[in-house]
C-alpha positions in Angstrom: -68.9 -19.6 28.4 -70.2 -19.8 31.8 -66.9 -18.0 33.2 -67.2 -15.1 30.4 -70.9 -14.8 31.9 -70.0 -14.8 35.7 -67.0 -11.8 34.4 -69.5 -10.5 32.6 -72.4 -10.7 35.7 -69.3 -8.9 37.7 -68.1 -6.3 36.0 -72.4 -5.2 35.7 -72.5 -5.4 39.1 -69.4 -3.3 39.8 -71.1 -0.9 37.7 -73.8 -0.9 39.5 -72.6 -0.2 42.5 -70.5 2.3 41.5 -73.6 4.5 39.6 -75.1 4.0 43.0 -72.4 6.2 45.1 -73.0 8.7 41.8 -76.4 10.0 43.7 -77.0 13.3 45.7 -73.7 13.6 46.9 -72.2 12.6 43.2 -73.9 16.1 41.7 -72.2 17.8 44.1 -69.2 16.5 43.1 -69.9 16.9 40.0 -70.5 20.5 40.4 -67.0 20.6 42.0 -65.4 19.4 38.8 -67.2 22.0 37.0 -65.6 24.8 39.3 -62.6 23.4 38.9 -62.5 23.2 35.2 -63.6 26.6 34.8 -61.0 27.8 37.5 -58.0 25.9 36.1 -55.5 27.8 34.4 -54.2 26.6 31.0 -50.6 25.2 32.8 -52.7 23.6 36.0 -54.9 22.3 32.7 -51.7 20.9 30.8 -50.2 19.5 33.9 -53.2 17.5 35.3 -54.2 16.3 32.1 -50.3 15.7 30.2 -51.4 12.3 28.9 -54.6 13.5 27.8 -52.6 15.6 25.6 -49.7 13.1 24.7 -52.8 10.9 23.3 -54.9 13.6 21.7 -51.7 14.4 19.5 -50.7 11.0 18.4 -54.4 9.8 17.6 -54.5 13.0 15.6 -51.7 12.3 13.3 -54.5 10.4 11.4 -55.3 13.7 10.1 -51.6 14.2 9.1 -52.4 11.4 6.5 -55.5 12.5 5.1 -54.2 15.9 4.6 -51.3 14.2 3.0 -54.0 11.7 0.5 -56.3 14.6 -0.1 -54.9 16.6 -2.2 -52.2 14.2 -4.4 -55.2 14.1 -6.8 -56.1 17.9 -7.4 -52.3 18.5 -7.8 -51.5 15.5 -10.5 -53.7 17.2 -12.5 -50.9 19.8 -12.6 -48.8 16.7 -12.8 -47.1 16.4 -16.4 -46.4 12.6 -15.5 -49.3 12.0 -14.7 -51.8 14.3 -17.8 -50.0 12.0 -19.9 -50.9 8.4 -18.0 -54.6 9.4 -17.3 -55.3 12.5 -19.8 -55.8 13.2 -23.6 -53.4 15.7 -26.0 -55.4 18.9 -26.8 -52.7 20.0 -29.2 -49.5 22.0 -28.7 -51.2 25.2 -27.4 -52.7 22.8 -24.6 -50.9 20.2 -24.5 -51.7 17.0 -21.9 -54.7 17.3 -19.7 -57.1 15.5 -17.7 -60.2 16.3 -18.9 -63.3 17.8 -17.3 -65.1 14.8 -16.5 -62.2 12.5 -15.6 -61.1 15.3 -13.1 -64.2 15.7 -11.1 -64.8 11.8 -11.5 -61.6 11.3 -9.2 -61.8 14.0 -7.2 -65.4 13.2 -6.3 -64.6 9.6 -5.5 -62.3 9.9 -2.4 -65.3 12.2 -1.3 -68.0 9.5 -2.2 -66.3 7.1 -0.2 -65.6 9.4 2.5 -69.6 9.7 2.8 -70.5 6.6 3.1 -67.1 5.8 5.4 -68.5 8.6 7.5 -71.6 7.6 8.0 -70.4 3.8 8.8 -68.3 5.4 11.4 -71.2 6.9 13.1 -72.6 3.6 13.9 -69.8 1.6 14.2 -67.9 4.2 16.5 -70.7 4.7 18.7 -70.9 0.7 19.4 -67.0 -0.6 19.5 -65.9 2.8 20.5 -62.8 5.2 18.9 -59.9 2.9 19.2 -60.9 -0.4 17.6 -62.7 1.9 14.4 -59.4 3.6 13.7 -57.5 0.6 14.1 -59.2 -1.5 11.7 -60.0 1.7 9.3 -56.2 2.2 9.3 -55.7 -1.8 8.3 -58.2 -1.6 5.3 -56.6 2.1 4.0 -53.3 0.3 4.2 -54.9 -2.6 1.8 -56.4 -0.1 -0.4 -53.3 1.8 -1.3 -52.1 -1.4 -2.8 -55.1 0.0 -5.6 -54.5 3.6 -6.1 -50.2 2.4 -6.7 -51.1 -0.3 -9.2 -53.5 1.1 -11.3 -53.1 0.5 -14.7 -55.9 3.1 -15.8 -58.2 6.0 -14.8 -61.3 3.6 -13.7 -58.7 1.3 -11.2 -57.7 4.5 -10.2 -61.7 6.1 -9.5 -62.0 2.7 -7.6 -58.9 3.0 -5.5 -60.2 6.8 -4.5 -63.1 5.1 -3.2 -62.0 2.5 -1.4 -59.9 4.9 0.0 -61.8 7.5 1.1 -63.9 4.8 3.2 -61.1 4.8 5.9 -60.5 8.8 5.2 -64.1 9.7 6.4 -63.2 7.7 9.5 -60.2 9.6 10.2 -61.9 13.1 9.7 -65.2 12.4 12.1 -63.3 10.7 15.3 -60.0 12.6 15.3 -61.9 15.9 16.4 -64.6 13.6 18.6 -61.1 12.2 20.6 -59.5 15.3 21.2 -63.2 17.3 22.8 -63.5 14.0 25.0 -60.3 13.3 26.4 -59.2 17.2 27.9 -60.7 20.0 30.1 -62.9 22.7 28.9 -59.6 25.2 28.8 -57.5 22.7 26.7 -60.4 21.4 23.7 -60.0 24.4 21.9 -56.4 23.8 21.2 -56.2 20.1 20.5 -59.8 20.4 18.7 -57.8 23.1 16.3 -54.8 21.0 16.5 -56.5 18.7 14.1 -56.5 21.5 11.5 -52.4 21.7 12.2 -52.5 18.1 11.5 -54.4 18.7 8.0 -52.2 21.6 7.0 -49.0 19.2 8.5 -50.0 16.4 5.9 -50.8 19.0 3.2 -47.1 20.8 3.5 -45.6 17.3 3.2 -47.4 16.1 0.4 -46.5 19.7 -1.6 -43.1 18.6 -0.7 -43.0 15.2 -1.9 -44.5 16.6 -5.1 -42.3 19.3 -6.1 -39.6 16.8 -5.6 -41.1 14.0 -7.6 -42.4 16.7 -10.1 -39.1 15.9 -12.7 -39.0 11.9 -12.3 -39.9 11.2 -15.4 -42.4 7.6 -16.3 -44.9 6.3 -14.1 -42.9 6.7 -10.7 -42.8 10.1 -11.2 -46.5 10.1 -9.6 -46.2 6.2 -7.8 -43.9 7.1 -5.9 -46.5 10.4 -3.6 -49.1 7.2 -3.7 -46.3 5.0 -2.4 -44.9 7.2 0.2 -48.8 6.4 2.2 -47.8 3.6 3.6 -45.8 4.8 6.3 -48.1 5.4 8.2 -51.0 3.1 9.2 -49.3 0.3 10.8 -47.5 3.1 13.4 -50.4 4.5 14.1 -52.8 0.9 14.9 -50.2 0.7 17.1 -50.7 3.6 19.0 -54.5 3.5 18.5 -53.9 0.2 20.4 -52.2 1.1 23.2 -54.2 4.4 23.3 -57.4 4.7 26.5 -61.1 4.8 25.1 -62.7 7.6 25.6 -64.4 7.9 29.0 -67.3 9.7 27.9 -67.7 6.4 25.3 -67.4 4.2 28.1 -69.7 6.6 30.6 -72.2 6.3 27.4 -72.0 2.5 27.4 -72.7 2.3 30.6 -69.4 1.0 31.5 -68.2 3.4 34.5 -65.6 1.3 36.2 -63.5 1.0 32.7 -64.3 4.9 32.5 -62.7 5.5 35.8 -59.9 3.5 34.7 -59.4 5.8 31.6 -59.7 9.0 33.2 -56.7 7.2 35.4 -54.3 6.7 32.6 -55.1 10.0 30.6 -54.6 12.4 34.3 -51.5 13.9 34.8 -51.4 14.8 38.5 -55.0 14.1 39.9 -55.9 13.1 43.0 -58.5 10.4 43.7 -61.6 13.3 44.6 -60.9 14.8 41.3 -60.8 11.7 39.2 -64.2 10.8 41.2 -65.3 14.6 40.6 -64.6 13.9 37.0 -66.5 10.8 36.8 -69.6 12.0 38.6 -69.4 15.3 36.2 -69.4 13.2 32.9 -72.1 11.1 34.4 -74.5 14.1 35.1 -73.8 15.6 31.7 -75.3 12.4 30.2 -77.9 12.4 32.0 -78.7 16.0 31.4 -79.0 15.2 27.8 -80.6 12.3 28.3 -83.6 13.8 29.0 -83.9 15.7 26.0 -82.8 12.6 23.6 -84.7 9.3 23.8 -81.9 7.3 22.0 -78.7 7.6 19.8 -79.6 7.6 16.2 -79.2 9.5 13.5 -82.8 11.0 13.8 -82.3 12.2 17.4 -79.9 14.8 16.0 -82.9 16.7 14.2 -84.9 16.0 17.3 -85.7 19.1 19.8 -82.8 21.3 21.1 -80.1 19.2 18.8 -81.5 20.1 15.7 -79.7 23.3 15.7 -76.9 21.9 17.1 -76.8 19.8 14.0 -77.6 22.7 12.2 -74.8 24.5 13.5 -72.1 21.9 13.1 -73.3 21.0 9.5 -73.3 24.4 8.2 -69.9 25.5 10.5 -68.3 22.9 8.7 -69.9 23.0 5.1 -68.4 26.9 5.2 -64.7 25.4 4.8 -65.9 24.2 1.0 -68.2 27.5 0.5 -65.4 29.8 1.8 -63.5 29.1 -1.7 -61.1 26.3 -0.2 -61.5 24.3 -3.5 -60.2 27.4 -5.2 -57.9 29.0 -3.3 -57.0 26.2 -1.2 -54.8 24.8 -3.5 -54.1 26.9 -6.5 -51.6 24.9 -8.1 -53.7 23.8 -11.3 -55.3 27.3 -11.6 -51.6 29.1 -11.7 -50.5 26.3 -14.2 -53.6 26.7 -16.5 -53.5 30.3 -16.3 -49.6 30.0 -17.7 -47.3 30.3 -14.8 -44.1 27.4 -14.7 -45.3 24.1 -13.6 -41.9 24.2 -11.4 -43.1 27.8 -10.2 -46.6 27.3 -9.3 -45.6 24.3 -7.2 -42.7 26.5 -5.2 -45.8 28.9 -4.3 -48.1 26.0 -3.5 -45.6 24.6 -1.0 -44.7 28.4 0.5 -48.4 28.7 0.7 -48.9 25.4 2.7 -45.8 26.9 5.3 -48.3 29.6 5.4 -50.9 27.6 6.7 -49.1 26.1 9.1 -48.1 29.2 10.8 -51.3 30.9 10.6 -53.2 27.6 12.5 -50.8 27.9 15.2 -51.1 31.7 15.9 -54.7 30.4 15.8 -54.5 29.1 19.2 -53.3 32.3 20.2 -56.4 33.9 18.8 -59.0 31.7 19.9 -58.0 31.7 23.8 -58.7 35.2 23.8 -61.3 35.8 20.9 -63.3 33.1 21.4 -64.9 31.1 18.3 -67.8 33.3 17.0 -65.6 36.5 16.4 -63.1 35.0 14.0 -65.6 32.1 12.2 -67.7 35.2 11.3 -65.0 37.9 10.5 -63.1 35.3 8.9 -65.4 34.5 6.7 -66.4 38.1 5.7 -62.6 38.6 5.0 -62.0 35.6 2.6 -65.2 36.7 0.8 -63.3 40.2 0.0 -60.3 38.5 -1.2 -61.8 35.8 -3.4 -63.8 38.9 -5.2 -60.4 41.2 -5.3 -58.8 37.8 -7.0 -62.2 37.9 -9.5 -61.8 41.6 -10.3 -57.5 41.5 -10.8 -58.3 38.6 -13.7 -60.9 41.3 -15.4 -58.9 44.1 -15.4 -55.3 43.0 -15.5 -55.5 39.2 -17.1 -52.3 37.1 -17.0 -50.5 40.5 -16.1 -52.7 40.2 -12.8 -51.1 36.3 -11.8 -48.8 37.2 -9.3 -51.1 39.8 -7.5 -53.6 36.9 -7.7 -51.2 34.6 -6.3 -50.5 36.7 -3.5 -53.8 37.1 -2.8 -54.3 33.4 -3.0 -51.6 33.2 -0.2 -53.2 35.9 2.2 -56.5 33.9 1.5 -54.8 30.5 2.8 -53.3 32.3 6.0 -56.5 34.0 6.9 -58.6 30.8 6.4 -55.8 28.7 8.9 -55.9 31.4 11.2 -60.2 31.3 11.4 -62.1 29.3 9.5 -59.6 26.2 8.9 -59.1 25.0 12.3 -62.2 26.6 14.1 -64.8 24.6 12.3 -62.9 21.5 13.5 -63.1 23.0 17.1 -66.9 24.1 16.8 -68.1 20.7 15.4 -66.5 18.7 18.7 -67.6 21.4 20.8 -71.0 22.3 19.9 -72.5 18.6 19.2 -74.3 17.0 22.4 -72.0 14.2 24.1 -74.4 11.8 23.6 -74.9 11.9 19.9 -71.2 13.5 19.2 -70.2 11.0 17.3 -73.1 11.0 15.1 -73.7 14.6 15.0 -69.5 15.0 13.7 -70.4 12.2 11.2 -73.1 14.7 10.0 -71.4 17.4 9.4 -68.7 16.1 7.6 -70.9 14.7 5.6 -72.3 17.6 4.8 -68.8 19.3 4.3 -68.2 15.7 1.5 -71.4 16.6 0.0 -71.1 20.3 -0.7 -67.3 19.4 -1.1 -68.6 17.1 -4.6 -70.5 20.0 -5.8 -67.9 22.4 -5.7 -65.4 19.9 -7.2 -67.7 19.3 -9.9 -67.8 23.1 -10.9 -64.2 23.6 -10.1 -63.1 21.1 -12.5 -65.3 22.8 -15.0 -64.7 26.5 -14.2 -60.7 26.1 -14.2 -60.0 23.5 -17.2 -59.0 25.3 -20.2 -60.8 23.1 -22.3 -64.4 23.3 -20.9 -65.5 26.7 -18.9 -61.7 28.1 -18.3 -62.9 31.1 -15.9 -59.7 31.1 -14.3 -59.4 34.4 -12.0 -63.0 34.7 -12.6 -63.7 31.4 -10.3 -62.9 33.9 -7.1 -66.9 35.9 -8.0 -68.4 32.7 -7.3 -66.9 31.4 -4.3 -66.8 34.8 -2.9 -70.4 35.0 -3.2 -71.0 31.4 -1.3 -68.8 33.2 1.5 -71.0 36.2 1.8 -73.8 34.0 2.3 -72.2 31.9 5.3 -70.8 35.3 6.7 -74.6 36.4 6.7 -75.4 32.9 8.6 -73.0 32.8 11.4 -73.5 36.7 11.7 -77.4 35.4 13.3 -77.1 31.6 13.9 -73.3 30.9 15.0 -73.0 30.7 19.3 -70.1 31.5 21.3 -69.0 28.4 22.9 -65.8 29.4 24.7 -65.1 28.3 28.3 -68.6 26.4 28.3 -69.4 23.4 29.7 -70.8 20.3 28.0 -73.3 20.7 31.2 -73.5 24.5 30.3 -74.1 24.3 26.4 -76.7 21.6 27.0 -78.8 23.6 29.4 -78.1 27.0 26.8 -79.6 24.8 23.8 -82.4 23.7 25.6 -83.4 27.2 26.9 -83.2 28.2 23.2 -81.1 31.0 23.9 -79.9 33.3 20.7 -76.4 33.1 19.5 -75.3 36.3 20.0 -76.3 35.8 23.7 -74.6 32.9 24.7 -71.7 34.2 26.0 -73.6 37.0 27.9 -75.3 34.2 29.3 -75.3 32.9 33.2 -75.8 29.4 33.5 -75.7 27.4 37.0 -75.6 23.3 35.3 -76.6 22.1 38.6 -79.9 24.2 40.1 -81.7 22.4 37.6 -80.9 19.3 38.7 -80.6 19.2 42.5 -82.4 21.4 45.2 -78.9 22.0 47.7 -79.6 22.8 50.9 -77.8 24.3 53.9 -75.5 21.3 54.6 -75.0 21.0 50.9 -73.7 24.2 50.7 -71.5 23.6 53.3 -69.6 20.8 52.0 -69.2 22.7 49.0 -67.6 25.8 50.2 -65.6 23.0 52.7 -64.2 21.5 49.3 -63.3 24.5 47.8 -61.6 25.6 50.7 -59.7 22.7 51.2 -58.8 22.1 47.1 
């Protein structure tokens, strides 16, 4: 004990002493870091920060998984395999179905548990840091599974969702938190949006795995999607493992010599000056925000300038649900129920996922040029005119109007991946303060799990053909909910591109309107430092010489 307290005594005191050096002088090289960042080009960006990138992707492939477990459920219930394990006979005009109830019992569950996972995380993440949450969330999903395999009816099954969706809420908040922390300002929007490739990754397999397993007839016929989960959490503790901690965790916790050391393994080709430039910028940022936010707790985020940050990420992300995405995201029951080949509607499903997969990667080419605000708010306005067009083809052409409907469902998908999809996941990391990131992500996705159970409870209703069977009709209402969040980011929604954590900080607390943010000039260090002559100086002498 009295050797762990001597280490311990050390490493405080090598902490100290390095926060010392991180002074006067340190803001300036802070400010350097800043230039540099918004100087670097996206290939200096990728070369000086290649294992940044190498670990942003591979901690991401978490997402790959939950995009893969998220939507098993919403497809079985176009499942015939499975209607007849977990569902009544309506008679032969019906046939097997899952009813009402049942459906939005289990597709709320995974979401229930992903609330309360999420807002475990936020604690737990903030105090044992990224790696260690996802590595033991991983362990307990893999456990869980065993549930959702075996179960012998639909309650062991509602109980399996939930247990499972405990480690899913996990996986959604710190994947996106990672990827802003660990890379450049020129590099989060990518890996931020690469989080939505993962998502529509997982969801293309999972379409996959089900059209193939759609003819197995018994039980396995619907096991075997469940079984094919456990793949992948022991391969990725491993890489969570060997995978560096977040700096800015480690700058939060006070713990600047291991942050050092972390900025060491995820640089590419940095010198010592910018890794100490680095440091010294990360530290100033904190203590920028510092000032404005007395603690880390879930009440700071509606304190001051972060409440509309937290407004902002909650509602950015709460417009993937309101968009229509329960609708149109998936339209494999709707197609079924509305009388198209089981066979059929899962061929289109699994084209439309290949959809979305292309569409989030010409994202990226989008969002470098475009920035964030223009395509969350045109976006939006767009999938609100095609959800309405899908509502007015069912009046006026009925079952003659599925096809056209099914098209329209597929335009829907690759606008949504090209805006909405992945930007919310880049706006969320981007936009929430570094010091309460991971409770302000936590937030808004549990805002996006809470609006996400309301919507499944309707959608269960307004699609089954033996309770509201609206069918085409569905598209009115969700096209309404995306006219309203068009309306909202139109006034409330901030450019964030090329910004700053320093930057957006200093815009928030300034209270300056959305539309003006990019039109904005900022200078992150007048504020904090009076530079002088010889200050100057040394500046323009390390600019020169980088």
């Amino acid at each position: 004990m009295a050797t762990q307290s001597h280490i311990g005594s050390a490493q405080k005191v090598a902490d100290q002493e390095l926060e010392e050096k991180l002074g006067h002088t340190a803001i300036l090289d802070a400010k350097q870091a800043t230039d540099d960042e918004h100087s670097q080009t996206l290939w200096q960006g990728l070369r000086e920060n290649r294992k940044a990138v190498m670990w942003s992707i591979l901690l991401s492939m978490t997402i790959v998984m939950e995009g893969y477990d998220g939507i098993l459920i919403g497809n079985f219930f176009a499942y015939p395999e499975f209607q007849k394990k977990f569902g009544r006979y309506f008679g032969e005009r019906i046939g097997w179905q899952v009813t009402g109830e049942w459906q939005t019992a289990l597709n709320m569950g995974s979401t229930a548990g992903a609330v309360v996972g999420g807002l475990i995380n936020g604690y737990v993440a903030s105090r044992f840091g990224y790696r260690w949450t996802l590595i033991i969330s991983l362990g307990l999903l893999n456990a869980f599974i065993f549930v959702v395999f075996f179960a012998p009816g639909k309650e062991v099954l509602l109980v399996g969702q939930i247990l499972c969706g405990l480690s899913w809420g996990v996986f959604a908040t710190l994947a996106p938190a990672y990827a802003s922390e660990v890379c450049p300002t020129n590099l989060r929007a990518y890996l931020t949006t690469y989080v939505n490739l993962c998502w529509a990754i997982g969801q293309l397999l999972a379409t996959g795995v089900l059209r193939g397993c759609l003819h197995i007839q018994g039980e396995m016929g619907y096991r075997i999607p469940f079984a094919i989960q456990w793949l992948w959490p022991i391969p990725l503790m491993v890489v969570c493992y060997l995978a560096p901690e977040s700096p800015w965790w480690l700058v939060r916790a006070d713990r600047l010599d291991q942050a050092k050391h972390s900025i060491v393994r995820l640089s590419g080709e940095k010198t010592s000056d910018q890794i100490n430039n680095q440091l010294a910028m990360m530290v100033h940022t904190i203590r920028i925000e510092a000032e404005a936010t007395e603690g880390a707790t879930y009440l700071d985020c509606f304190k001051g300038p972060n409440l509309r940050r937290t407004e902002i990420v909650c509602v950015a992300f709460m417009g993937q649900i309101l968009s229509g995405s329960s609708f149109a995201y998936t339209p494999t029951y709707f197609f079924t129920t509305a009388g198209m080949d089981t066979a059929q509607a899962f061929n289109l499903s699994l084209g439309a996922k290949a959809i979305a997969f292309t569409g989030t990667v010409l994202s990226w080419w989008l969002i470098s040029y475009w920035g964030r605000r223009p395509l969350y708010v045109w976006g939006m306005g767009l999938l609100s005119l095609i959800l309405i067009l899908i509502g007015v083809l069912d009046v006026s052409a009925g079952k003659k109007g599925l096809w056209p409907s099914g098209g329209l469902c597929v335009l829907w998908l690759f606008v949504y991946s090209l805006t909405i999809g992945p930007l919310a996941y880049s706006i969320i990391a981007e936009t929430s303060s570094v010091r309460l990131r991971p409770l302000s992500v936590v937030l808004s996705r549990t805002s996006y799990q809470l609006v996400n159970i309301i919507s499944q409870f309707f959608q269960a209703y307004m699609m089954n053909p033996v309770e509201w069977n609206f069918l085409g009709k569905t598209g009115f209402f969700w096209g309404g909910t995306a006219f309203c969040v068009f309306i909202w980011s139109y006034f409330r929604l901030p450019e964030v591109k090329g910004r700053t954590y320093e930057e957006l900080d200093i815009l928030f607390m300034k209270e300056v309107p959305a539309r003006k943010f990019a039109s904005t000039h900022v200078d992150a260090y007048a504020a904090a430092v009076s530079i002088g002559p010889d200050d100057k100086l040394e500046i323009e002498q390390k600019n020169s010489s980088t």
